[in-house]
PDB file with SEQRES, HELIX, SHEET and CRYST1 records, atoms N, CA, C and O in Angstrom:
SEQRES   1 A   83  UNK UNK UNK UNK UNK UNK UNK UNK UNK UNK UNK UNK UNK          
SEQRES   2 A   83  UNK UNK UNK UNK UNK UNK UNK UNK UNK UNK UNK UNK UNK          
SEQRES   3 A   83  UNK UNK UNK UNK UNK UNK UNK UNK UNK UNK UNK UNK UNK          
SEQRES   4 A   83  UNK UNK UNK UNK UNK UNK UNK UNK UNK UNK UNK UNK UNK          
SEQRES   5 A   83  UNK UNK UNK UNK UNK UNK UNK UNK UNK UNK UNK UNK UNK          
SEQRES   6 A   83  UNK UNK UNK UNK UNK UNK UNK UNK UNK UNK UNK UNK UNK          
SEQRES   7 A   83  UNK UNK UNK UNK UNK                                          
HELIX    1 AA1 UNK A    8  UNK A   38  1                                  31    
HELIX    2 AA2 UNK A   42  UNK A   61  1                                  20    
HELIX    3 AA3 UNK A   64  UNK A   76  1                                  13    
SHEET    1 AA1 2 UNK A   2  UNK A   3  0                                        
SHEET    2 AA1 2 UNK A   6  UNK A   7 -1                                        
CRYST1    1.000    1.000    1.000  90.00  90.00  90.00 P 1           1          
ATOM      1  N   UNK A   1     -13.904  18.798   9.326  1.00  0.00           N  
ATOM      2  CA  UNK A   1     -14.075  17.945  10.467  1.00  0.00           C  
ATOM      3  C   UNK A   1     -13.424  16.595  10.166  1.00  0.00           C  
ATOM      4  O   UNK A   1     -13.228  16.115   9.050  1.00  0.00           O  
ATOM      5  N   UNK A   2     -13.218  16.237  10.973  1.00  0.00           N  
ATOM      6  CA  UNK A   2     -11.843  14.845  10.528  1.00  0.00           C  
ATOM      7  C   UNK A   2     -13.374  13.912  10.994  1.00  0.00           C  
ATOM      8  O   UNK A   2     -14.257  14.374  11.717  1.00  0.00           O  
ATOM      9  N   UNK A   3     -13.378  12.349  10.288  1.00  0.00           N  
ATOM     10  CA  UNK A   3     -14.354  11.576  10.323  1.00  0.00           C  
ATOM     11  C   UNK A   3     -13.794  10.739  10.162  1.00  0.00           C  
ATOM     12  O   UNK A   3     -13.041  10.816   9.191  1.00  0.00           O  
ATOM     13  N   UNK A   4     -13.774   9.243  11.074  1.00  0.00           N  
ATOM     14  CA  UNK A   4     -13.267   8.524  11.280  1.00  0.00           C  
ATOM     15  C   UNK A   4     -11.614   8.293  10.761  1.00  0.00           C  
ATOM     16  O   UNK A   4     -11.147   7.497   9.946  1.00  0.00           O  
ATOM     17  N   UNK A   5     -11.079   9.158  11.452  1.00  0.00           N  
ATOM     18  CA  UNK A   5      -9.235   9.552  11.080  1.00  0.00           C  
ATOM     19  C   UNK A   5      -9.014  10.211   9.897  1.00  0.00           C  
ATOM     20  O   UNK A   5      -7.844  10.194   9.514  1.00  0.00           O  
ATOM     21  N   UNK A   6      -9.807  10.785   9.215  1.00  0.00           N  
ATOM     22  CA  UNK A   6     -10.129  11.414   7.720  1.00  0.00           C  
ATOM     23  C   UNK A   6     -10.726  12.947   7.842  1.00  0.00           C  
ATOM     24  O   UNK A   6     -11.873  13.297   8.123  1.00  0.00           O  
ATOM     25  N   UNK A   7      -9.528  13.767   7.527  1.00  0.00           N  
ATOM     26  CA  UNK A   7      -9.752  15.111   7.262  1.00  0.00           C  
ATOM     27  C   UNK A   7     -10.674  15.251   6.152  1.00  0.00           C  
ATOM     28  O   UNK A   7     -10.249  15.175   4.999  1.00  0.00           O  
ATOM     29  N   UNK A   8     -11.931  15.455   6.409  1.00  0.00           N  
ATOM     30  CA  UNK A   8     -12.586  15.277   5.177  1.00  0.00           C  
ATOM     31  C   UNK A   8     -12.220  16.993   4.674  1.00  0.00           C  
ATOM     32  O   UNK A   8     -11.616  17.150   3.613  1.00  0.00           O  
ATOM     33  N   UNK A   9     -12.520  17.889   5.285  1.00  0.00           N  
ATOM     34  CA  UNK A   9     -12.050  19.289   4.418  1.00  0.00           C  
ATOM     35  C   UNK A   9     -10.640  18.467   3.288  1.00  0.00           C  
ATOM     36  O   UNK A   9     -10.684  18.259   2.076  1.00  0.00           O  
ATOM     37  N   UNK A  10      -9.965  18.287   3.882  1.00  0.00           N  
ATOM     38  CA  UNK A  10      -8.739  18.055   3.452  1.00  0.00           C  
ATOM     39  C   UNK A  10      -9.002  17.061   2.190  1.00  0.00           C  
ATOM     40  O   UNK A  10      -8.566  17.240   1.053  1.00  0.00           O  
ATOM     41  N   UNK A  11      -9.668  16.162   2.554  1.00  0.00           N  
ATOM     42  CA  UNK A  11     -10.069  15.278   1.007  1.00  0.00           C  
ATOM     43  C   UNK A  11     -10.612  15.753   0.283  1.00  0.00           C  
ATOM     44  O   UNK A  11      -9.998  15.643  -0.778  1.00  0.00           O  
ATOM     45  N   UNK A  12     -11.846  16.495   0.114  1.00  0.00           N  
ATOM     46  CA  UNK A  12     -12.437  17.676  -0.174  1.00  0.00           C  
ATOM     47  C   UNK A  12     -11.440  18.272  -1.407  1.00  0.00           C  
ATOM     48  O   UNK A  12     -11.331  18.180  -2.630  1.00  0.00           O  
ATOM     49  N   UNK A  13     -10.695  19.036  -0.105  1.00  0.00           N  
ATOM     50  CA  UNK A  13      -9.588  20.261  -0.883  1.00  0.00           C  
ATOM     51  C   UNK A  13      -9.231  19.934  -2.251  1.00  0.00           C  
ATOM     52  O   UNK A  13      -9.234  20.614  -3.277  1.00  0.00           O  
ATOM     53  N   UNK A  14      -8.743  18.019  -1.877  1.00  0.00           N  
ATOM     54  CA  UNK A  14      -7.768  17.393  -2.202  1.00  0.00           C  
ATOM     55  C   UNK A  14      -8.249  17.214  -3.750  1.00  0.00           C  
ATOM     56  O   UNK A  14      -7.550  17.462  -4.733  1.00  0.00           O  
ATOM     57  N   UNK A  15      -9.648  16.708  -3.760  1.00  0.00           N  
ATOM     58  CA  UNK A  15     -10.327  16.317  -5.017  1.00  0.00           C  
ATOM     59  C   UNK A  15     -10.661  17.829  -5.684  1.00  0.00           C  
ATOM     60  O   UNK A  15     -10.999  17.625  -6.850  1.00  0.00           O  
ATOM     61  N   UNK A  16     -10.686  18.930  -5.451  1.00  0.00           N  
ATOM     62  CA  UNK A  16     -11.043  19.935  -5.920  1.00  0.00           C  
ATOM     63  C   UNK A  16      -9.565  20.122  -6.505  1.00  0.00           C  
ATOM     64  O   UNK A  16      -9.594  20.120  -7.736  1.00  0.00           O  
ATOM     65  N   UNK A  17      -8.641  20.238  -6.124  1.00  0.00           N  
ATOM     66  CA  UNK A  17      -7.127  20.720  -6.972  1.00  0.00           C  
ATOM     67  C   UNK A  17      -7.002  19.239  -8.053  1.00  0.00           C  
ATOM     68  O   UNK A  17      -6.369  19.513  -9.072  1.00  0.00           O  
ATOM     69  N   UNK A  18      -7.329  18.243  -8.018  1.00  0.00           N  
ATOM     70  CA  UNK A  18      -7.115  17.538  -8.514  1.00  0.00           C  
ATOM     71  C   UNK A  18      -7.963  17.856  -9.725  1.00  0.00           C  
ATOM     72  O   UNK A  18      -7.363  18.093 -10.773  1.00  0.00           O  
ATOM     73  N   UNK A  19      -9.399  17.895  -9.712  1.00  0.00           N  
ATOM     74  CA  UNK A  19     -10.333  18.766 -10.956  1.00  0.00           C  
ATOM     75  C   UNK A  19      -9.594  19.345 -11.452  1.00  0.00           C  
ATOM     76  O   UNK A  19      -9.098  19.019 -12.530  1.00  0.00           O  
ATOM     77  N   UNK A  20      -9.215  20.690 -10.614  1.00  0.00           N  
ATOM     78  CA  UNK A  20      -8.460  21.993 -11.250  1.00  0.00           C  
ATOM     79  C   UNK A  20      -7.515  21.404 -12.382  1.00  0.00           C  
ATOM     80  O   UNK A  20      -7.853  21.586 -13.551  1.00  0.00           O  
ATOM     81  N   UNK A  21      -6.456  20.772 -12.124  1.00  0.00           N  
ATOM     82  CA  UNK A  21      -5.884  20.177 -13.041  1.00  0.00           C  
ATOM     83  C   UNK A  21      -5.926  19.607 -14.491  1.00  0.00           C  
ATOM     84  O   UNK A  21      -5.323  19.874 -15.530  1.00  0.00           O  
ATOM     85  N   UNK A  22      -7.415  18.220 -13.933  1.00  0.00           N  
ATOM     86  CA  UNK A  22      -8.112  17.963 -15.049  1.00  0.00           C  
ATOM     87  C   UNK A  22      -8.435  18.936 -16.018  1.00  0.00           C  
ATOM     88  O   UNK A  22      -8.081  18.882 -17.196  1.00  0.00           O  
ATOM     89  N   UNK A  23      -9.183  19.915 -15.450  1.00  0.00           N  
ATOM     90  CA  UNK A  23      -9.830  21.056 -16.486  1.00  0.00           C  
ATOM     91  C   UNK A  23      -8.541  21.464 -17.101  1.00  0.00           C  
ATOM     92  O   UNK A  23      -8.454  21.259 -18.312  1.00  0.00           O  
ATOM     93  N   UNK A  24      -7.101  22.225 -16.252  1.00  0.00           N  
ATOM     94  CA  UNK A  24      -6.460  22.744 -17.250  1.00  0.00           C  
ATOM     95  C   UNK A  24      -6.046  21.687 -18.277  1.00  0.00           C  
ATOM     96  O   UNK A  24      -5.833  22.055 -19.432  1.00  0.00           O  
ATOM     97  N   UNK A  25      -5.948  20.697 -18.016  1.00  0.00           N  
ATOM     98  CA  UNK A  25      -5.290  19.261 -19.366  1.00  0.00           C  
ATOM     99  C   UNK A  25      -6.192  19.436 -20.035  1.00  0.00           C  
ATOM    100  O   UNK A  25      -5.782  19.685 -21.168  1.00  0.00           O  
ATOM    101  N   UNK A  26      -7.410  19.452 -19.977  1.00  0.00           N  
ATOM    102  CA  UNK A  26      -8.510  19.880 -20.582  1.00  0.00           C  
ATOM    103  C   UNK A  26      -8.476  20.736 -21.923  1.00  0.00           C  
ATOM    104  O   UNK A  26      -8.663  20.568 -23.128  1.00  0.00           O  
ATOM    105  N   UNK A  27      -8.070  21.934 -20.872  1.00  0.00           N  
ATOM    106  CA  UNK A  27      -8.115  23.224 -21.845  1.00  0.00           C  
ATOM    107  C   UNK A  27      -6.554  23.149 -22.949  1.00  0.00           C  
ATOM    108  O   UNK A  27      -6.493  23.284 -24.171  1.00  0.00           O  
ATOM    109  N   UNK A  28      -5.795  22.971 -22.270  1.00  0.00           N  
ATOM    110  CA  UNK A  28      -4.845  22.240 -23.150  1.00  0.00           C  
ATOM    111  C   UNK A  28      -4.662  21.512 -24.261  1.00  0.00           C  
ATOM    112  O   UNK A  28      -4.122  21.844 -25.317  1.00  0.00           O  
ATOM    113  N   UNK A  29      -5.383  20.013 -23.797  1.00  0.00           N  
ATOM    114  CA  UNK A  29      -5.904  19.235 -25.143  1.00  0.00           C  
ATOM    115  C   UNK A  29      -6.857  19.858 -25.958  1.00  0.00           C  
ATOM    116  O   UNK A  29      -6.764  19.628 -27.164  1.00  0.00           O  
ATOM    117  N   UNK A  30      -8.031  20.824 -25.447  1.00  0.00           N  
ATOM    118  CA  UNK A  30      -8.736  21.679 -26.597  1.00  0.00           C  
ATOM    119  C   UNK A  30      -7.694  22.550 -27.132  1.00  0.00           C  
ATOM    120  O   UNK A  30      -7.394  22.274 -28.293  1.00  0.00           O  
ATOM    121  N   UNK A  31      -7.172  23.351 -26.701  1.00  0.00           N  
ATOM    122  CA  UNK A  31      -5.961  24.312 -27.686  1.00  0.00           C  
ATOM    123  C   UNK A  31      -5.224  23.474 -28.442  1.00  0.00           C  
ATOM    124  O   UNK A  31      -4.933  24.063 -29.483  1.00  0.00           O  
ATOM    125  N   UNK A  32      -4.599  21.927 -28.408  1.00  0.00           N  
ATOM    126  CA  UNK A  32      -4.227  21.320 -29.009  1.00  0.00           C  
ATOM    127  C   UNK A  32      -4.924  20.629 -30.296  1.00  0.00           C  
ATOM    128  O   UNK A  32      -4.424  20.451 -31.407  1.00  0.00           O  
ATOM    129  N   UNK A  33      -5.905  20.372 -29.948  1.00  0.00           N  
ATOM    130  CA  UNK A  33      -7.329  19.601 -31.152  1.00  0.00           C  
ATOM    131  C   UNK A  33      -7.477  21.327 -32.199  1.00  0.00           C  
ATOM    132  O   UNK A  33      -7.218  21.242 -33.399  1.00  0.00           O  
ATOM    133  N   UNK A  34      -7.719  22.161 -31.855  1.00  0.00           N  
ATOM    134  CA  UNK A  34      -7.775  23.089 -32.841  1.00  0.00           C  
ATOM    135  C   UNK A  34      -6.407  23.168 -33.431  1.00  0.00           C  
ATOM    136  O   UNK A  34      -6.454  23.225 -34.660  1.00  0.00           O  
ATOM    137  N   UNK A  35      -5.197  23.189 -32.930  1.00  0.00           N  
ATOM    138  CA  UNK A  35      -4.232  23.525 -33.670  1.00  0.00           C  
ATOM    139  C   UNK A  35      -4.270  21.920 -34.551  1.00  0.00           C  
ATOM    140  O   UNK A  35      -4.524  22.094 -35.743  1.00  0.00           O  
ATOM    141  N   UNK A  36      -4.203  21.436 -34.425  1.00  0.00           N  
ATOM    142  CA  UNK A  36      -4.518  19.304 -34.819  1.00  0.00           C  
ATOM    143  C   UNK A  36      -5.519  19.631 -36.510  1.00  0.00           C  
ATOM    144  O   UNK A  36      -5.320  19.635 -37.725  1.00  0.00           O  
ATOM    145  N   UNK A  37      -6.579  19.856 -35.556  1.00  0.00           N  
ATOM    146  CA  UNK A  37      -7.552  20.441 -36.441  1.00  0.00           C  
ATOM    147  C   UNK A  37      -7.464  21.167 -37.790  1.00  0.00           C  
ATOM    148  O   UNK A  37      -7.735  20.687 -38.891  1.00  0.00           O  
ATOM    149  N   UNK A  38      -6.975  22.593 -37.470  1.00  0.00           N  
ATOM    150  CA  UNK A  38      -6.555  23.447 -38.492  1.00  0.00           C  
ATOM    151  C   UNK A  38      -5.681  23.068 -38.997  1.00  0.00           C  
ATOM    152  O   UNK A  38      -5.786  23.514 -40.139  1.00  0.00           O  
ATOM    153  N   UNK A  39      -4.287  22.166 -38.903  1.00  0.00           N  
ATOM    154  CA  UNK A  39      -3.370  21.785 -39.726  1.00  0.00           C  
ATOM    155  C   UNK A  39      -3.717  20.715 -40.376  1.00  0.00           C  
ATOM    156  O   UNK A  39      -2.873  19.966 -40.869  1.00  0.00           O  
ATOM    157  N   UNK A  40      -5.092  20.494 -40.466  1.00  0.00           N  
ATOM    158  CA  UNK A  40      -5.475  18.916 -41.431  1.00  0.00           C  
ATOM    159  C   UNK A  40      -5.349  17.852 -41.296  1.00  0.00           C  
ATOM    160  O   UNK A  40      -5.668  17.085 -42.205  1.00  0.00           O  
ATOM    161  N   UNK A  41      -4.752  17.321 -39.913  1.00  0.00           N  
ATOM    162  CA  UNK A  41      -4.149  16.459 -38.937  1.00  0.00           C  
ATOM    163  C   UNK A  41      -5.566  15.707 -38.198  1.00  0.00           C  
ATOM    164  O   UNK A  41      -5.942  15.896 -37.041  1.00  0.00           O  
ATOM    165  N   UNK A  42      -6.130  14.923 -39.101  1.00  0.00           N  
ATOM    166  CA  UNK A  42      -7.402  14.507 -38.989  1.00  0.00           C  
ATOM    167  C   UNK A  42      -7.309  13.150 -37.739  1.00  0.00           C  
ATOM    168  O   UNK A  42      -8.159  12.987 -36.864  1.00  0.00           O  
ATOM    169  N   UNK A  43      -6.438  12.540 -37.875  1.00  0.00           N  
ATOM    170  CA  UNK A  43      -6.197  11.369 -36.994  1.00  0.00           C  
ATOM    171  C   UNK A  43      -5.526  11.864 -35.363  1.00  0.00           C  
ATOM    172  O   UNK A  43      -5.753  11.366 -34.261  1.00  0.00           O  
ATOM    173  N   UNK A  44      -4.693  12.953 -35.719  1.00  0.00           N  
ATOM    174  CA  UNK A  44      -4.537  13.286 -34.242  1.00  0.00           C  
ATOM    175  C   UNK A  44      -5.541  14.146 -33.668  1.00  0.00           C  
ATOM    176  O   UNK A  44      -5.522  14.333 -32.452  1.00  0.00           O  
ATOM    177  N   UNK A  45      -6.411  14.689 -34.389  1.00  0.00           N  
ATOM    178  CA  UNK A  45      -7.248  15.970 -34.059  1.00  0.00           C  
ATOM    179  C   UNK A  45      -8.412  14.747 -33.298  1.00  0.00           C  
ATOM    180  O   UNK A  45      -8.591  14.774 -32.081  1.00  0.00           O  
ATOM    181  N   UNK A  46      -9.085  13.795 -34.131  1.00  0.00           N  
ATOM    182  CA  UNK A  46      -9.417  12.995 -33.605  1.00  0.00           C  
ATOM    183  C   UNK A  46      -9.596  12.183 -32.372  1.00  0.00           C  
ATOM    184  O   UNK A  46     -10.543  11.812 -31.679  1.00  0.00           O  
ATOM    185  N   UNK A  47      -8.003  12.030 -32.379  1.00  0.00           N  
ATOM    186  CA  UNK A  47      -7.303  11.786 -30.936  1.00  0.00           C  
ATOM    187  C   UNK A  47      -7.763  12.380 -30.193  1.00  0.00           C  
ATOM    188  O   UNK A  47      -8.611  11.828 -29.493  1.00  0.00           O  
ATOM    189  N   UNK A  48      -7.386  14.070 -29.917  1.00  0.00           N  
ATOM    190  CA  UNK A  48      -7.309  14.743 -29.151  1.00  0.00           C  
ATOM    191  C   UNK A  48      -8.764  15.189 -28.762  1.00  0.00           C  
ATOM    192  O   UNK A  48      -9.067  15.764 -27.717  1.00  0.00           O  
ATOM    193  N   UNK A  49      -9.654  14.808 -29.830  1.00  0.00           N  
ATOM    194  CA  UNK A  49     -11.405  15.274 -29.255  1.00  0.00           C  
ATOM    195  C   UNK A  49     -11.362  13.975 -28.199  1.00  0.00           C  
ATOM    196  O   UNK A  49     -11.465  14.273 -27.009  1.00  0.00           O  
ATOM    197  N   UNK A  50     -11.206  12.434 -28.568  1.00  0.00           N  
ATOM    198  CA  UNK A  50     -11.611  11.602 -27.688  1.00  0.00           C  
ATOM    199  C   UNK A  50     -10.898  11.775 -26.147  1.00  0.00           C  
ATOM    200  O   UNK A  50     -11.446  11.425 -25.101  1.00  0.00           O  
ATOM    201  N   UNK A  51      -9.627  12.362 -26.248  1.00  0.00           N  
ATOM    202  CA  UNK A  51      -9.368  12.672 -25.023  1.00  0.00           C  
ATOM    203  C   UNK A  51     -10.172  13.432 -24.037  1.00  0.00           C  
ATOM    204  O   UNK A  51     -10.497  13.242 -22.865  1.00  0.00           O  
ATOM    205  N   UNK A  52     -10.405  14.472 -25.025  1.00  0.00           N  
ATOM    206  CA  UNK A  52     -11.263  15.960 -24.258  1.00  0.00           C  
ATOM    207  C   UNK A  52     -12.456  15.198 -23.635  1.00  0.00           C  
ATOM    208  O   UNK A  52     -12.754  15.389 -22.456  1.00  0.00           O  
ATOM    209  N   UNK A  53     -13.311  14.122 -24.616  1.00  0.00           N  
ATOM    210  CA  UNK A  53     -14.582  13.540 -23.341  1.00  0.00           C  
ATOM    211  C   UNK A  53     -14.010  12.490 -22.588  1.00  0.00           C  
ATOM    212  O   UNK A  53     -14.794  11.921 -21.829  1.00  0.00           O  
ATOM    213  N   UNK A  54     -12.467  11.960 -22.610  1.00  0.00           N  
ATOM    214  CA  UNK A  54     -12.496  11.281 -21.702  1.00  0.00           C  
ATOM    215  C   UNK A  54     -12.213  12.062 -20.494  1.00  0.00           C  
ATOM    216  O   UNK A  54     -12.476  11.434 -19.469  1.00  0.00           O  
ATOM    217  N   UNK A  55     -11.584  13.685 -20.240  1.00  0.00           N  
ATOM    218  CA  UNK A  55     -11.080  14.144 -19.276  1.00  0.00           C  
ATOM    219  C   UNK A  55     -12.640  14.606 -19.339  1.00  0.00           C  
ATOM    220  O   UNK A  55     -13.034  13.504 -18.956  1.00  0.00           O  
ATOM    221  N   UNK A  56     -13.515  15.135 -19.463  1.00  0.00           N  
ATOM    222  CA  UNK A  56     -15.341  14.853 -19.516  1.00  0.00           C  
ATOM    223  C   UNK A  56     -15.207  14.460 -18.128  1.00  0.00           C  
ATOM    224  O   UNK A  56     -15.107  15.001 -17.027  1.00  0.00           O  
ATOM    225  N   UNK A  57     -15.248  13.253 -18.650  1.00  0.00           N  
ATOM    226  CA  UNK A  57     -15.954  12.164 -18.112  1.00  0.00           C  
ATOM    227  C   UNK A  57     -14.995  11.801 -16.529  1.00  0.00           C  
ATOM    228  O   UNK A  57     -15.415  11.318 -15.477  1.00  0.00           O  
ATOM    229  N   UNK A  58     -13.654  12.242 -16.887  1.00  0.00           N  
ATOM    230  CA  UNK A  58     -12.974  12.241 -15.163  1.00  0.00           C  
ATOM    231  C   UNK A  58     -13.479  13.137 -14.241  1.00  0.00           C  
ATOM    232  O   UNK A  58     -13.688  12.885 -13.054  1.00  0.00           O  
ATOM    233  N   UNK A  59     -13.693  14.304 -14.866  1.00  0.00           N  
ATOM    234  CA  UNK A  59     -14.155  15.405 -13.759  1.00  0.00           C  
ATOM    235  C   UNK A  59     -15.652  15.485 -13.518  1.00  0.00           C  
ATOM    236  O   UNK A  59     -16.215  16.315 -12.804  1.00  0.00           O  
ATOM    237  N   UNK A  60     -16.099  14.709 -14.068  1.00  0.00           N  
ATOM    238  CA  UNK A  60     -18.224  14.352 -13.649  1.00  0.00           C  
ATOM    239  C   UNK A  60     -17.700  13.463 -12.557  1.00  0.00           C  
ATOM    240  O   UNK A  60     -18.102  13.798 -11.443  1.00  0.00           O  
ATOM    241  N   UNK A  61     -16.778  12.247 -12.593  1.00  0.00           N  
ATOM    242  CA  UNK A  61     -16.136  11.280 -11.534  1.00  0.00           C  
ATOM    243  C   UNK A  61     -15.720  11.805 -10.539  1.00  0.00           C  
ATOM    244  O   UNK A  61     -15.709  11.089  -9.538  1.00  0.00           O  
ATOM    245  N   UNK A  62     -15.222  13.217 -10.401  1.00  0.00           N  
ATOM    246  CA  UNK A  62     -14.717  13.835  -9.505  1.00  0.00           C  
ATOM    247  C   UNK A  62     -15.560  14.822  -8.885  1.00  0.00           C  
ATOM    248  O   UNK A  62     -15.554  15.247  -7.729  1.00  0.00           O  
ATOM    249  N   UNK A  63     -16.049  15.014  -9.548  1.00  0.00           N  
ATOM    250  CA  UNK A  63     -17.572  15.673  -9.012  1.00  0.00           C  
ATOM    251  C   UNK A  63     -18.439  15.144  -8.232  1.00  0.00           C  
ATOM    252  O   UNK A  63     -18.957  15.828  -7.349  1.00  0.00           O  
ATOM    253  N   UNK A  64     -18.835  13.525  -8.451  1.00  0.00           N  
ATOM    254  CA  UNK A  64     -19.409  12.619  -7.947  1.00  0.00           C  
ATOM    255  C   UNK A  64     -18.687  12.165  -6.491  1.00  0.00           C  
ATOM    256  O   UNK A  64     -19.255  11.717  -5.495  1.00  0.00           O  
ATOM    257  N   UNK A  65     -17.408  12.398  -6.669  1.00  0.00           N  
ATOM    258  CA  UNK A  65     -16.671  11.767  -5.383  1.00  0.00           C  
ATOM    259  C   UNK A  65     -16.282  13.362  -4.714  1.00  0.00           C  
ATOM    260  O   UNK A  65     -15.316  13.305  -3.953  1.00  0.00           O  
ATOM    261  N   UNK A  66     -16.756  14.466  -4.847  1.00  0.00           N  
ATOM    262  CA  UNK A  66     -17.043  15.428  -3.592  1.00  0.00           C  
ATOM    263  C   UNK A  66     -18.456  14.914  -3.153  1.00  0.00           C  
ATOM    264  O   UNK A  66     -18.491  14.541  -1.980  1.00  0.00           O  
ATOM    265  N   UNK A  67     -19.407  14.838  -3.723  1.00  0.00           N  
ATOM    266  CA  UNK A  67     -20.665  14.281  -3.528  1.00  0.00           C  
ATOM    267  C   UNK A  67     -20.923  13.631  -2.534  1.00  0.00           C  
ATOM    268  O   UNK A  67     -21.737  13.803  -1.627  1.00  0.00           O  
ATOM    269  N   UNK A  68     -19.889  12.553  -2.826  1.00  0.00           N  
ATOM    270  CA  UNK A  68     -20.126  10.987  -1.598  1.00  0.00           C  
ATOM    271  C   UNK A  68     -19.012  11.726  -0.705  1.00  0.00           C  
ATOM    272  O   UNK A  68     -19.087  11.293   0.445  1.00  0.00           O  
ATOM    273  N   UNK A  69     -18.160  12.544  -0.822  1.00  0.00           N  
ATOM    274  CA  UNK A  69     -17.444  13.070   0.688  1.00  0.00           C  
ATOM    275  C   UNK A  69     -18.654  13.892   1.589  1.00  0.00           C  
ATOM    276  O   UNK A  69     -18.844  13.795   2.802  1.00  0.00           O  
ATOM    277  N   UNK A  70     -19.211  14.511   0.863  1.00  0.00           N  
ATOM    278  CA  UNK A  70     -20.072  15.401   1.534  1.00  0.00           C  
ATOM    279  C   UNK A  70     -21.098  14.273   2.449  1.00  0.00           C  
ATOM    280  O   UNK A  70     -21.057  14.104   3.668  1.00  0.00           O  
ATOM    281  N   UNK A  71     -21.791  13.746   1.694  1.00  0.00           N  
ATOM    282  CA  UNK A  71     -22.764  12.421   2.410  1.00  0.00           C  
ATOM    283  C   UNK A  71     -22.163  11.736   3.097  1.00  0.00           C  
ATOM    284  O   UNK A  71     -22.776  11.352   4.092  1.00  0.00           O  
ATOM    285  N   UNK A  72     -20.900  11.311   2.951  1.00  0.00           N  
ATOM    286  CA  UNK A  72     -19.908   9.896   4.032  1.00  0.00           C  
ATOM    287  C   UNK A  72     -20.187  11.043   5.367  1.00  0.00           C  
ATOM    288  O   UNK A  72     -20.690  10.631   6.412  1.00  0.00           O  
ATOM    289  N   UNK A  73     -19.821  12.425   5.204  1.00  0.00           N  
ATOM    290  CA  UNK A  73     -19.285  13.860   6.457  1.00  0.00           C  
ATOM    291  C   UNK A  73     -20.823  13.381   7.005  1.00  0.00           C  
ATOM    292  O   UNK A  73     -20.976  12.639   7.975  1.00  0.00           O  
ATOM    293  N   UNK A  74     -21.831  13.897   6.267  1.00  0.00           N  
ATOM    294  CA  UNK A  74     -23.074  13.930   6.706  1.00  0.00           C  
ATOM    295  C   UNK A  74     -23.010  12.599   7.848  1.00  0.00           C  
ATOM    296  O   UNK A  74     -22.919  12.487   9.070  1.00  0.00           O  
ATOM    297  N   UNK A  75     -23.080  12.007   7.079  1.00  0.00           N  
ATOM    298  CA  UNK A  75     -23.299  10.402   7.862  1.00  0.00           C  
ATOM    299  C   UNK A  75     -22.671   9.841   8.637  1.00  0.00           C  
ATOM    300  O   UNK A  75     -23.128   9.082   9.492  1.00  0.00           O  
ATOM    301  N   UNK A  76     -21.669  10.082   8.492  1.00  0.00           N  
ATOM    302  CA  UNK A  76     -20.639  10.061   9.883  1.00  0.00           C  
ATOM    303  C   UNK A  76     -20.540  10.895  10.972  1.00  0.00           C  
ATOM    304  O   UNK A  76     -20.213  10.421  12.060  1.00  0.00           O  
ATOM    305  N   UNK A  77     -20.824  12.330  10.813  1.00  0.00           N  
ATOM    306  CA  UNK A  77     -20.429  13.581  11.307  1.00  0.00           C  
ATOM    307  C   UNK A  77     -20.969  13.493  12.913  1.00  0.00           C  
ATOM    308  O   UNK A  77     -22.066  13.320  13.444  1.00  0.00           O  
ATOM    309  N   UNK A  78     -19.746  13.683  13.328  1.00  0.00           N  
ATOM    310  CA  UNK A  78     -20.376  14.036  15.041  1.00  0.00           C  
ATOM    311  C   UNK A  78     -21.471  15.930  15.339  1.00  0.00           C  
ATOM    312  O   UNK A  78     -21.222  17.127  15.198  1.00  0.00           O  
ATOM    313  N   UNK A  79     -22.507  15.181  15.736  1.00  0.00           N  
ATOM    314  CA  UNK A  79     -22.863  16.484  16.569  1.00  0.00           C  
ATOM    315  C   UNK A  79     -22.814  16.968  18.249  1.00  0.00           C  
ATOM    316  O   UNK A  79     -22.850  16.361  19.319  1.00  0.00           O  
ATOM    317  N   UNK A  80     -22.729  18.171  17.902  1.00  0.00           N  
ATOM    318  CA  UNK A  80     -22.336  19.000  19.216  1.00  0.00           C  
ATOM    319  C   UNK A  80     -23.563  19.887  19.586  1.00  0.00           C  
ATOM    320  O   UNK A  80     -24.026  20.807  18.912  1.00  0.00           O  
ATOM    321  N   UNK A  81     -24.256  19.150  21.521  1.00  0.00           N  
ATOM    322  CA  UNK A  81     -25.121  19.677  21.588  1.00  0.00           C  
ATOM    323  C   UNK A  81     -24.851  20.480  22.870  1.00  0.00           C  
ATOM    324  O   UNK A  81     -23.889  20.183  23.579  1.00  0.00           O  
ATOM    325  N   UNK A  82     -25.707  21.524  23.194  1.00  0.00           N  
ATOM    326  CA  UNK A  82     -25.350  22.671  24.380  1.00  0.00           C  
ATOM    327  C   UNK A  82     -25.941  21.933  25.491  1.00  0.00           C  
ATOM    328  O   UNK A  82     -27.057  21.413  25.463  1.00  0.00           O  
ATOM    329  N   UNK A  83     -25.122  21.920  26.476  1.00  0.00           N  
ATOM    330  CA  UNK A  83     -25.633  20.997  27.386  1.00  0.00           C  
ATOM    331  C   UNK A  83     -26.004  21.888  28.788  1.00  0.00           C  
ATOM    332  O   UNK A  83     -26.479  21.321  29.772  1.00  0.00           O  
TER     333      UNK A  83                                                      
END                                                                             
């Protein structure tokens, strides 16, 4: 339903492919921290864990902001009554 000029499905969508992403960089930087890891590479392996909770910590953010799309829809949302 579009809400005040705002496809919210569409923002929605928008923040969900954007997650998707996160997670694969995610899974990425974990396949990377083990290979980091196992080669004894203590300072980049390092690295690469603090990344993994910072991409954490983007997609709880992105989680939070479907949240407030859903409530802005709620709260804005026109209803349709049978007349």
């Amino acid at each position: 339903m579009c809400t005040n000029g705002v496809n919210t499905q569409q923002l929605k969508d928008t923040v969900t492919q954007i997650n998707d992403l996160v997670s694969l960089s995610r899974r990425w930087t974990h396949n990377m921290y083990h290979l980091a890891d196992g080669g004894q590479m203590e300072r980049s392996a390092d690295k690469l864990q603090e990344i993994q909770r910072m991409l954490d910590d983007v997609r709880a953010e992105l989680d939070e902001a479907q949240d407030c799309i859903d409530r802005d829809d709620e709260d804005n949302g026109t209803e349709v009554k049978l007349v």
